[in-house]
NUPARO-556192 format. One line per 5 residues: number of its first residue (from 0); for each residue x, y, z negated of C-alpha. Coordinates in Angstrom, 3 decimals. Layout:
# NUPARO-556192
NUM	X Y Z  ...
//
This chain:
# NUPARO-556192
0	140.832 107.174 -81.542  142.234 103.735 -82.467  140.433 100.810 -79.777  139.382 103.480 -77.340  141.049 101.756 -73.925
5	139.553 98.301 -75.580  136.052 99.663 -75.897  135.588 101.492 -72.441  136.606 97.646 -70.590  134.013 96.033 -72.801
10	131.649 98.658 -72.803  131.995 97.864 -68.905  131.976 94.530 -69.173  128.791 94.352 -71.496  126.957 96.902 -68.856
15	127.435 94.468 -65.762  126.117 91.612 -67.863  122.807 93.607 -69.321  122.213 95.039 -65.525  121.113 91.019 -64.982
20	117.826 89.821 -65.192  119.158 86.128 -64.835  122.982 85.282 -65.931  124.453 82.152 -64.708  127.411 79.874 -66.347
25	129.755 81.771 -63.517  128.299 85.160 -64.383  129.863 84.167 -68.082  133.160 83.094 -67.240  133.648 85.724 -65.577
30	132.699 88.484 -67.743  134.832 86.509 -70.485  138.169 86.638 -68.568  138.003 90.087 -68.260  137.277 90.270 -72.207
35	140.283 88.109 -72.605  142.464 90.663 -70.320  141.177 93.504 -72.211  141.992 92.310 -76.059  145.527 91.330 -75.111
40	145.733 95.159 -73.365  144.714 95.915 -76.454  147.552 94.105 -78.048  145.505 91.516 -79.632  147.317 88.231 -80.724
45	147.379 85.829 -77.834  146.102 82.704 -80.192  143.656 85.505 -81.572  141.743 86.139 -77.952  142.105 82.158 -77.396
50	139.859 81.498 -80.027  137.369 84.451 -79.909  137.132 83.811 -75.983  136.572 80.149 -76.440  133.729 80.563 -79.392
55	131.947 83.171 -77.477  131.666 81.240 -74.445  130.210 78.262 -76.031  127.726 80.337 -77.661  126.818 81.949 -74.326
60	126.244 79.422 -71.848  124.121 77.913 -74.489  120.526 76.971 -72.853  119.120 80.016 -75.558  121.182 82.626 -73.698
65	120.996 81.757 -70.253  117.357 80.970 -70.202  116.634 84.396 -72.208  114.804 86.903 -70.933  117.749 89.454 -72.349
70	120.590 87.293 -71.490  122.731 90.109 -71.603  121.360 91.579 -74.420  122.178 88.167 -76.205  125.577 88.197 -74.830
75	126.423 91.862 -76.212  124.737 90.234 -79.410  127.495 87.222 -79.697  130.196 89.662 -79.163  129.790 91.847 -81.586
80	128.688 88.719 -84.331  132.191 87.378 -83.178  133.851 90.467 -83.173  132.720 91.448 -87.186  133.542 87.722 -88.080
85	137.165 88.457 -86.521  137.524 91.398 -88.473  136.235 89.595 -91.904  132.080 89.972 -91.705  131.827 91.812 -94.306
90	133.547 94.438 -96.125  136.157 93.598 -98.781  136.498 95.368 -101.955  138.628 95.686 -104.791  139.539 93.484 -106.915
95	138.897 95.538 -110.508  139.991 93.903 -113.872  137.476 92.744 -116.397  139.539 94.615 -118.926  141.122 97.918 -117.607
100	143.526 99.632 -116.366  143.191 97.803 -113.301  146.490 97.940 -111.544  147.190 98.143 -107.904  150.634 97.730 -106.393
105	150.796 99.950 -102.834  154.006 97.719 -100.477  154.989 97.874 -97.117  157.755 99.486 -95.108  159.131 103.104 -95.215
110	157.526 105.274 -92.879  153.987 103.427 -92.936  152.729 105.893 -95.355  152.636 104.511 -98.537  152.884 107.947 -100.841
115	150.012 109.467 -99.012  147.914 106.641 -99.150  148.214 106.113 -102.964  147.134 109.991 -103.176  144.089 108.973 -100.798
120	143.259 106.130 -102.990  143.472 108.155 -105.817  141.126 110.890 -104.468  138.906 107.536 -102.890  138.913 106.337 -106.286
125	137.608 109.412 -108.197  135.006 110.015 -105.825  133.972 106.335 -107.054  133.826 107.812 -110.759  137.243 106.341 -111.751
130	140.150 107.567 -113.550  143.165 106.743 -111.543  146.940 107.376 -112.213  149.736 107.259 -110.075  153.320 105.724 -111.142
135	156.263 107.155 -108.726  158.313 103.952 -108.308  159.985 105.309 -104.945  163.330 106.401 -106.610  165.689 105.839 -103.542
140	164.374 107.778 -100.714  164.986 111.799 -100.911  161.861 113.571 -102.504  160.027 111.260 -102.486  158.505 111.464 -105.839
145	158.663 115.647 -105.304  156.276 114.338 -102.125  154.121 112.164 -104.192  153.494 115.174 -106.855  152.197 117.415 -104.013
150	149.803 115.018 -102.562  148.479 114.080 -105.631  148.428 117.220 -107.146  146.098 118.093 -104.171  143.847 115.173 -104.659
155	143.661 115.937 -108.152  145.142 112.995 -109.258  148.299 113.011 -111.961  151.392 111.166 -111.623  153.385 109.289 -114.225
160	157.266 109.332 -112.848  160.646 109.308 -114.731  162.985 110.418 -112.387  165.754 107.817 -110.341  164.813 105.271 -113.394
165	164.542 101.503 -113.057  161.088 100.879 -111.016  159.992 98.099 -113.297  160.381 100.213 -116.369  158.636 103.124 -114.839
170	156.074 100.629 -114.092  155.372 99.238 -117.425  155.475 103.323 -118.623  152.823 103.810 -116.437  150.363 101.362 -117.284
175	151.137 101.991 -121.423  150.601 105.604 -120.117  146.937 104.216 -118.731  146.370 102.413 -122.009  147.309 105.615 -124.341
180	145.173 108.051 -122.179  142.637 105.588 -120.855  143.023 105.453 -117.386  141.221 102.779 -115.774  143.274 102.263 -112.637
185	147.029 102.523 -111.862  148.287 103.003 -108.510  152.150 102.070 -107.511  153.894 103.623 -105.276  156.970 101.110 -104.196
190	159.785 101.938 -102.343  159.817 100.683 -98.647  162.476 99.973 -96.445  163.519 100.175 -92.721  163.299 96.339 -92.584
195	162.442 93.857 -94.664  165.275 92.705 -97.291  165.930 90.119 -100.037  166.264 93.138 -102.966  163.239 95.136 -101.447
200	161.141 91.962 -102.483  162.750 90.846 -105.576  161.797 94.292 -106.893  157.978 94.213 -105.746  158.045 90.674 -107.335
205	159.801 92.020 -110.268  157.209 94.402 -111.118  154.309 92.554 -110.527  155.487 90.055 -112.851  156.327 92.814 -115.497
210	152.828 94.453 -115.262  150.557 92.399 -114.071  149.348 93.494 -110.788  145.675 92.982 -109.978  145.690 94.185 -106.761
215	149.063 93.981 -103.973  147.961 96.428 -101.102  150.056 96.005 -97.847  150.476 99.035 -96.557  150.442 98.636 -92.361
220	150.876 101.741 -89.380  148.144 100.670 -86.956  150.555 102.095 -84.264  152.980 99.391 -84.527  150.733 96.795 -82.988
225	151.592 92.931 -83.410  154.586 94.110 -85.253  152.294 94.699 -87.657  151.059 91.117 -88.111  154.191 89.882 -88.250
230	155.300 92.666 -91.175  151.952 90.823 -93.193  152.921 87.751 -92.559  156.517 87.842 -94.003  155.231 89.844 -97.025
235	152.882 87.823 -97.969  155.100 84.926 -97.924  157.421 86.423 -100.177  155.656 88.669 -102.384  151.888 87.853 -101.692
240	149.312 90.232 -100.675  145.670 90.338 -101.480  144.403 93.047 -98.851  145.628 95.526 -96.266  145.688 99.333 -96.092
245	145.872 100.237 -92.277  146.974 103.634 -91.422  146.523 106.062 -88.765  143.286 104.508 -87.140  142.739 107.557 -85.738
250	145.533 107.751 -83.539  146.217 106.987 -79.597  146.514 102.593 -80.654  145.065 99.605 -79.199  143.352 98.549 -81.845
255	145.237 94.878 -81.589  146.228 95.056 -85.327  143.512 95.144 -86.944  141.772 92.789 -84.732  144.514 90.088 -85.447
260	145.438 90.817 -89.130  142.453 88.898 -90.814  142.933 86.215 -88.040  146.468 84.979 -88.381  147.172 86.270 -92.168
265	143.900 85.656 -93.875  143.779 88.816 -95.778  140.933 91.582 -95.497  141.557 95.127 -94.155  140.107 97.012 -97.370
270	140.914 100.619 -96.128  141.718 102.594 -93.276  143.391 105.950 -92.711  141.504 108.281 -90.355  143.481 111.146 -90.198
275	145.774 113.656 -91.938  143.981 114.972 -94.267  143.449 113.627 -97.639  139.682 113.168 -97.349  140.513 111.279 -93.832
280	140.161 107.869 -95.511  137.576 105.226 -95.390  136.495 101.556 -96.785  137.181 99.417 -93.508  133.588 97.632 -92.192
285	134.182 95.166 -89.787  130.327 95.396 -88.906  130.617 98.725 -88.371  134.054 98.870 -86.594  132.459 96.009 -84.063
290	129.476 98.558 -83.213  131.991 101.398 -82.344  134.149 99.047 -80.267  131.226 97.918 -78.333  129.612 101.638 -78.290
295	126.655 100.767 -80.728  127.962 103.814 -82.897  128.306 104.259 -86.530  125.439 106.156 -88.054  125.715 104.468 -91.314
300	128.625 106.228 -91.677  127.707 109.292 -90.503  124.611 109.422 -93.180  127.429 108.913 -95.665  129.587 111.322 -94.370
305	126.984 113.987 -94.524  125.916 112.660 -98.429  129.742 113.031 -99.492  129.239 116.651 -98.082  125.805 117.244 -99.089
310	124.885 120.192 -101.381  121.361 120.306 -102.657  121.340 123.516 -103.992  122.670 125.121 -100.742  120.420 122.329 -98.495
315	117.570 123.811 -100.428  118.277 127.409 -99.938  118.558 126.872 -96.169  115.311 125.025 -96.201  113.447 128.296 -97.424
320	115.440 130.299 -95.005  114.158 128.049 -92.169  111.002 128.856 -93.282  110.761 132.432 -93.940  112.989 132.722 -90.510
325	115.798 134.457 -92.110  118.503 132.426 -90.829  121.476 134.596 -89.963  125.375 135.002 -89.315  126.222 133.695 -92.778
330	124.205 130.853 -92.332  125.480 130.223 -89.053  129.219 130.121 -90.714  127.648 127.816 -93.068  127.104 125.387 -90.902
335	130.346 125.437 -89.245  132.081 124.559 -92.447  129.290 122.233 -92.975  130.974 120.178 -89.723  134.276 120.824 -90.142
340	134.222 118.937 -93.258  132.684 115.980 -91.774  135.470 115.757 -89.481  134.796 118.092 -86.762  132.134 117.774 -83.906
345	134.418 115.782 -81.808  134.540 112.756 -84.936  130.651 113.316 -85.560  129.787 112.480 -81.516  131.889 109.023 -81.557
350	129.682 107.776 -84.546  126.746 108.357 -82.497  125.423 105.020 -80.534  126.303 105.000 -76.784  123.098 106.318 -75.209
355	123.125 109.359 -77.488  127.109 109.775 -77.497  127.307 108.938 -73.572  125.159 112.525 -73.445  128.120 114.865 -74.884
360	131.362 113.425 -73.983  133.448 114.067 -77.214  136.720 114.855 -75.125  134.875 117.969 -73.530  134.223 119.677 -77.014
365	136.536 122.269 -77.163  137.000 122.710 -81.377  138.811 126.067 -80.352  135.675 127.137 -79.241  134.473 126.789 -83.168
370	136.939 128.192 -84.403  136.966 131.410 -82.159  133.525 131.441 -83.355  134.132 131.687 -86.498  136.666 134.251 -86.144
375	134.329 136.289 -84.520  131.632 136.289 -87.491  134.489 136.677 -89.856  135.254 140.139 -87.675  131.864 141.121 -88.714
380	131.142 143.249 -92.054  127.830 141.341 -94.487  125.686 143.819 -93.216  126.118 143.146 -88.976  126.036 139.457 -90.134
385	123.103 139.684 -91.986  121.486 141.871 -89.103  123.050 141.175 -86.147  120.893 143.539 -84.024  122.504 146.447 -85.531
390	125.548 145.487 -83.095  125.990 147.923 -80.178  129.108 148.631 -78.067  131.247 150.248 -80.759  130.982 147.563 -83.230
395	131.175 144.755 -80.449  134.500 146.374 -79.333  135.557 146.552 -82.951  134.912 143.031 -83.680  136.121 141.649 -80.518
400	139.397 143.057 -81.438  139.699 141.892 -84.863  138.964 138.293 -83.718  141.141 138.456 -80.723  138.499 137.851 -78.695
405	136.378 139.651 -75.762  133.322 141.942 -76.226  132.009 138.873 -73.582  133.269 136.128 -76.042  131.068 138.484 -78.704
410	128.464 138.423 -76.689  128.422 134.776 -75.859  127.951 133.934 -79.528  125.646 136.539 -80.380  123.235 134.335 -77.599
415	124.248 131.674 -78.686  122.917 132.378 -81.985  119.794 133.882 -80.908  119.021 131.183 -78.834  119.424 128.470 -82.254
420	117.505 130.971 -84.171  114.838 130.290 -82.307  115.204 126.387 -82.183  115.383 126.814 -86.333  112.164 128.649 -86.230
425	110.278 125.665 -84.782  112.175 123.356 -87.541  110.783 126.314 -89.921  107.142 125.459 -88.441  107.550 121.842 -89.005
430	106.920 121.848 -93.150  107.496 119.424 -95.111  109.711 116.890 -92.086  112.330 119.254 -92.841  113.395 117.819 -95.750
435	114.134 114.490 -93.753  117.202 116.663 -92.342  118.321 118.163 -95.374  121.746 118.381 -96.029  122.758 117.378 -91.917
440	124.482 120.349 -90.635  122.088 120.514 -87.195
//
């Protein structure tokens, strides 16, 4: 995950200062030069740490801080104020048009993921209630409108494309398209290049002239560091850009991007791209973002997470299961669906704050484990998972087999189970403080 070397050196550094009772101006200077060393690892821009070092010292060896009780506390405190303020305090949205379709223009180089992030917008955007289209204004690189039809087919968004036409005309067919079906936002997918060129920006600034573009979303890989900033900077010169789209957040970077892009272009990080699939993307919350860096956690998240996934009718039906204590195999598949579509267990632990997450290290949980799991249960005909004490040796050794598994690995989760079956029966006994949980797949 994206600022995972940053946040283990602060995380340090913030420990050393709360394990004071008394900090001095030394014990600050100190703590901030190894903060500076560990954003500009983190490939933060060097004018970028200069400032954020500089404003968090002042505020530290203020008499409030020193003469605190906490002082470390209030250190950790500044940080992470100065950290969300670096990032853009608070989250940025989009800029929708009084009068619809609102249009937003998708830029940025080739290979930074443009296509699938218009499909992820899309998908983002219906979830929001809106009616998005998508106008295929890639025509020079191979397949890539054939690319942007399966991706948005798969999001369930439609597409508005006329072949290798002129961009600008496909762009003005897509927004009378909008007007004629009464879409209410238009999403443009622009062709990108290896480098930035003269014609690559005449032809963004060509059609956002010709339609009207609300919106001009940068589209930045997170993996490409500073090079990144610098990419912002020279579009927005040329073209202008109201807000960045910064992809693959999830992936083994520094982090120094995103740190820096608000910083030294002036334009908010709106969304972020999590991961492959097309559900993997997220409005960016530099509040948020600050508390994972500095090991806070994300639970707000997480509850929202487990609302996008939430199914009453099914949340209810366990709740009576619970209670009558006929929770069983099925249920127990349930539930690992239930995860798996909030990311996997592995995403759910580093949303947890520190003290809880520090418990279950999320690089020791083995997903294959899960899955085997599942593979075993799915070995299983309705009636041995719906009475699982009907399995003897025979059936064990039948199942085992058609999971690829081992009559121990069957027997493993067959514990396993019994031993949550009887953790759900005290949840059972709890009444009504269920319903506090409902919908959380735990």
């Amino acid at each position: 995950m994206a600022f995972e070397g940053l946040s283990e050196k602060l995380q340090n550094v913030m420990k050393k200062l709360s394990g004071r009772g008394k900090l001095s101006e030394a014990d600050v200077k100190a703590a901030m030069r190894e903060v500076r060393l560990a954003l500009l690892e983190a490939d933060v821009n060097y004018l970028v740490v200069k400032d954020f070092v500089k404003k968090v010292s002042e505020r530290a060896v203020g008499g409030e801080v020193l003469s605190s009780l906490t002082p470390g506390q209030q250190v950790i405190k500044i940080v992470n104020e100065e950290l969300t303020a670096l990032m853009g305090k608070t989250q940025a949205r989009i800029n929708y048009a009084s009068a619809p379709p609102t249009v937003i223009m998708l830029v940025g180089l080739q290979g930074a993921g443009k296509t699938t992030m218009a499909a992820k917008l899309g998908l983002n955007l219906k979830k929001q209630g809106k009616k998005p289209l998508i106008a295929a204004c890639d025509v020079y690189r191979p397949a890539a409108i054939d690319q942007l039809k399966i991706v948005a087919e798969k999001a369930g968004v439609p597409v508005f494309e006329q072949g290798q036409g002129q961009p600008v005309k496909i762009a003005q067919g897509a927004k009378a398209e909008c007007q004629r079906l009464l879409y209410d936002t238009l999403i443009i997918d622009t062709a990108g290049r290896l480098q930035i060129d003269q014609a690559m920006m005449d032809e963004v600034k060509a059609i956002r002239q010709a339609v009207g573009v609300h919106e001009v979303m940068l589209v930045l890989d997170a993996m490409t560091g500073q090079e990144a900033v610098n990419v912002a900077s020279s579009f927005n010169e040329q073209v202008g850009v109201d807000s960045v789209i910064l992809t693959k957040l999830d992936g083994d970077t520094r982090g120094g991007a995103a740190l820096s892009l608000r910083a030294v272009t002036g334009k908010p990080i709106k969304f972020c791209g999590v991961g492959e699939k097309l559900e993997d993307f997220e409005p960016f919350y530099p509040d948020r973002m600050a508390n994972r860096i500095l090991g806070m956690g994300d639970m707000l998240s997480l509850i929202e997470q487990a609302q996008a996934n939430f199914d009453e009718e099914q949340a209810i039906k366990m709740e009576k299961k619970l209670r009558t204590q006929q929770f069983d195999l099925e249920d127990f598949l349930e539930q690992f669906q239930q995860v798996r579509k909030m990311g996997g267990v592995a995403d759910l632990i580093k949303k947890l704050p520190g003290g809880l997450a520090n418990k279950v290290n999320a690089d020791d949980v083995d997903e294959r484990q899960m899955y085997r799991m599942e593979a075993i249960i799915r070995s299983m005909t309705p009636q041995e998972r719906r009475q699982p004490e009907i399995l003897g040796a025979s059936r064990k050794k039948r199942i085992a087999a058609g999971s690829g598994c081992t009559v121990q690995q069957v027997n493993q989760l067959l514990k396993q189970f019994d031993g949550i079956k009887k953790m759900m029966k005290q949840f059972g006994g709890m009444g009504g403080k269920r319903r506090k949980f409902r919908g959380l797949p735990f």
